[in-house]
C-alpha positions, 0 to 999 in steps of 0.5 A: 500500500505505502509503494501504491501511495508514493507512486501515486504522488510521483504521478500527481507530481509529474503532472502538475510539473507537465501542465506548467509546459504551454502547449506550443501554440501559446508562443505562435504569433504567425500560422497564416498559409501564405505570409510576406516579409516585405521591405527587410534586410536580408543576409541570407546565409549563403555569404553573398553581401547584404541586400536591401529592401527584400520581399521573402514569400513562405507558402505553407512552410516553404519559401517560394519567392525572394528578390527586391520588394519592387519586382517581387510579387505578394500574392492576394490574401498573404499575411504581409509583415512590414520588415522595414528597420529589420534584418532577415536571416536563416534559421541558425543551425547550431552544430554544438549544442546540449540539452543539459546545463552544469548542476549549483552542486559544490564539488564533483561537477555533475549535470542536469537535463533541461528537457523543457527549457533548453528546447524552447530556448534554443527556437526563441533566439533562432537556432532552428537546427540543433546538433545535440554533441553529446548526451548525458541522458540520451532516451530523454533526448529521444523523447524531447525530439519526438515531442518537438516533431511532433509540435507538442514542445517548441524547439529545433529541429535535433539531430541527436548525438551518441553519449560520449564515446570515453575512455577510463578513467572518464572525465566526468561521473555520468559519463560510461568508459570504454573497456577496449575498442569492441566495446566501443564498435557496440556502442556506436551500434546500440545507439545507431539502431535507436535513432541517434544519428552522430557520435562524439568522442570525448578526452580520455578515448584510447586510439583503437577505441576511436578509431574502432567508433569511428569505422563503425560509425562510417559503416552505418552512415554516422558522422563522428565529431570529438572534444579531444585530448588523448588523441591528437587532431592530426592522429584523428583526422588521419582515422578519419574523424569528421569534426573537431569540437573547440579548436586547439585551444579550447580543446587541447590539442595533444600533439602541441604539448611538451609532455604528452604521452601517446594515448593518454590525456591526463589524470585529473583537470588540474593537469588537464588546465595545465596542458592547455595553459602550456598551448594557450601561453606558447604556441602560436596560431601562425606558427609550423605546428598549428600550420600543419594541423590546419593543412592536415584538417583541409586536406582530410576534410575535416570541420572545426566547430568553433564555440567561442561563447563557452570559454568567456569568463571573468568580464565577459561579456560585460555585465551590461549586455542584453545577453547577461540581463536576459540570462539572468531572468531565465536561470534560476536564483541558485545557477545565477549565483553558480554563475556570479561566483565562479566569475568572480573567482576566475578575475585573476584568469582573464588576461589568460582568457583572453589571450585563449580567445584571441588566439583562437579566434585567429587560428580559426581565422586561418582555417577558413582563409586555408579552405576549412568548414568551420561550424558554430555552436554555444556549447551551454555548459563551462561555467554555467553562463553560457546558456541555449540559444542565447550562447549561439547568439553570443557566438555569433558576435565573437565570429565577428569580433574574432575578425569575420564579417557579419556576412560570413559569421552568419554563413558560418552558423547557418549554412556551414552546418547544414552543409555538414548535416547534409541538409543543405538543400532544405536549410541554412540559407533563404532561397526558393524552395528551401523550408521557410526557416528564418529568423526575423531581427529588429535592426540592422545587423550588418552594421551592429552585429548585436541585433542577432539578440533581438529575435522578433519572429522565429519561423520554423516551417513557415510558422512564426513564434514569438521570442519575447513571449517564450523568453517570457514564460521561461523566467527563472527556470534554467537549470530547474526543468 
């Protein structure tokens, strides 16, 4: 009796929790079957210039006309919105993202899945394609895309990524390690048959277990991405890795380490910052090393995924900007103070973080000018301020701080990942024919690169939600649900 009574309660209390989830069609500002966006500016992913005063027809999910508003025909009975002083852009297609968020626990990190907010949170600030890479609980991943598919749950588009495929000992609590590389062939085929799409490889896998992942993954259509440390990118790129995640100095590259020891990272983070202190303060990104890593990547047709957003710290960014304030309605009183207290211990590390930034910025500036692909995603974990969708935003604007135009980041985020998915031909740019996945600003993006925090409407298949109304309802919520 006391076992039905518990679960009785369990139940009540998980649908209560259940009811505080709106129904998707609370945030829908826009559902007419025809709708123009008249007078707008317009970037539109594929890195051609800007272009002024654009008419952008969507019939029934997808766009169907874009030229000058004087020449472009808006058929009778078209929902007609004014873009006069906005932007138009394609929905950002955001390569490294999660649906969980660092825990408020002291002590051994360990992280929280946001199945509520993290969805919603990605679609209101125009991440309309996520790639999850990596998953702390991946059959909740599952059940979080089948409702968004299904239009119960606002959200992205998700193509789901594996668990992370690591070695022993593994860098985190809830991450499994690997026993030896048929292990790891299993484990790329457990996930492959229920519906996980990619794979990531994380810093302590041994080279025959990624390599064995990343030859099973190739055998069933999977791509392999990786955080790597115990493996070198050269090393990866060589077995045939499709993606590396952070770049050199974010995730450390082994091969530039005075100490490294093949097939092994390090024992614990403190040794683990040490190595990237060492790669930050003495290897230069014009450099012979970083110039063979990058024309060893091209030549294996490897992309970068640059997450520059996660690795501020310390004062950035500024207190004042509208990311921080937004960030803070949305977390929770305990992840905001998470957060402010781990900034304030890390003010003795900024001249460090930023030397890492820029360091990274110009090795990624060197990749594309060699040929590379590289990506974007926010990567909403570190130090907990980096969060879904708004981190994507800040993304953005770092690829044009770090010496990109607004022009190419928005190539960048948009249409670079849908290349990489193989999705191209239905998203990352605003063309004929293409799905109506857009993303309307208010202001002039091209000459203040901040507008990217002003979503306005977020189209996804022709139908426009509302940012500020999802923001909103999500006040106080992240790392909570």
């Amino acid at each position: 009796m006391r076992k039905f009574l518990v679960a009785i309660f369990l139940f009540a209390a998980s649908s209560a929790n259940a009811q505080q989830v709106a129904p998707a069609s609370k945030f829908i500002r826009e559902n007419a079957p025809v709708i123009a966006v008249t007078h707008v500016q317009l970037i539109d992913g594929s890195g051609a210039p800007e272009q002024a005063d654009q008419t952008i027809v969507m019939d029934h999910g997808k766009i169907v006309a874009v030229g000058p508003t004087a020449g472009t025909a808006v058929p009778a009975g078209a929902k007609v919105i004014d873009g006069k002083g906005k932007t138009l852009i394609p929905g950002i297609v955001g390569m490294h993202e999660h649906l969980f968020y660092p825990a408020t626990n002291d002590g051994e990190p360990i992280f929280i899945e946001q199945p509520f907010s993290f969805p919603q949170l990605y679609l209101a600030s125009g991440v309309t394609t996520a790639r999850t890479t990596g998953s702390i609980e991946p059959y909740t991943d599952l059940q979080v895309k089948a409702r968004v598919d299904s239009g119960r749950l606002p959200g992205p588009d998700l193509y789901l990524t594996t668990p992370y495929l690591e070695g022993a000992p593994s860098a985190f609590l809830q991450l499994h390690p690997l026993k030896d590389a048929a292990e790891a062939r299993a484990f790329v085929d457990y996930w492959h048959a229920v519906g996980i799409t990619s794979v990531k490889a994380y810093m302590n896998v041994k080279p025959d277990e990624l390599r064995a992942g990343i030859e099973e993954a190739h055998k069933l259509g999977m791509k392999v991405t990786g955080h790597l440390c115990s493996v070198g990118y050269i090393e990866a790129a060589e077995m045939g890795i499709d993606d590396l995640e952070h770049g050199p100095y974010g995730a450390p590259d082994g091969e530039l380490y005075s100490k490294k020891k093949p097939g092994v990272c390090l024992d614990d983070f403190s040794g683990y910052f040490g190595m990237l202190a060492e790669i930050i303060k003495n290897i230069d990104p014009d450099g012979p090393e970083l110039r063979k890593t990058i024309d060893t990547l091209v030549a294996h047709h490897v992309a970068v995924t640059s997450t520059l957003a996660v690795f501020e710290g310390a004062a950035r960014p500024p207190m004042n900007s509208g990311i921080m304030k937004r960030s803070h309605e949305l977390m929770s009183p305990q992840a905001w103070s998470k957060v402010m207290t781990l900034r304030a211990n890390m003010l003795d590390l900024d001249p460090l973080i930023r030397t890492w930034l820029q360091k990274e910025m110009k090795f990624e500036r060197n990749f594309v000018a060699a040929g590379g692909m590289l990506l974007a995603g926010c990567d909403p974990t570190g130090t907990g301020q980096t969060l879904a969708g708004l981190g994507d935003q800040r993304q953005v604007e770092l690829l044009v701080e770090g010496g990109f135009t607004p022009v190419e980041a928005i190539h960048i985020a948009t249409q670079n990942g849908a290349t990489f998915l193989g999705a191209a031909d239905r998203i990352g740019s605003v063309a004929p024919g293409k799905q109506a996945d857009l993303v309307l600003l208010d202001g002039d993006l091209a000459k203040d690169i901040t507008v990217i925090e002003n979503p306005e409407i977020v189209f996804k298949r022709g139908v426009g939600y509302d940012s500020n109304t999802i923001y909103e309802s999500l006040h106080g919520q992240v790392g909570l649900q």
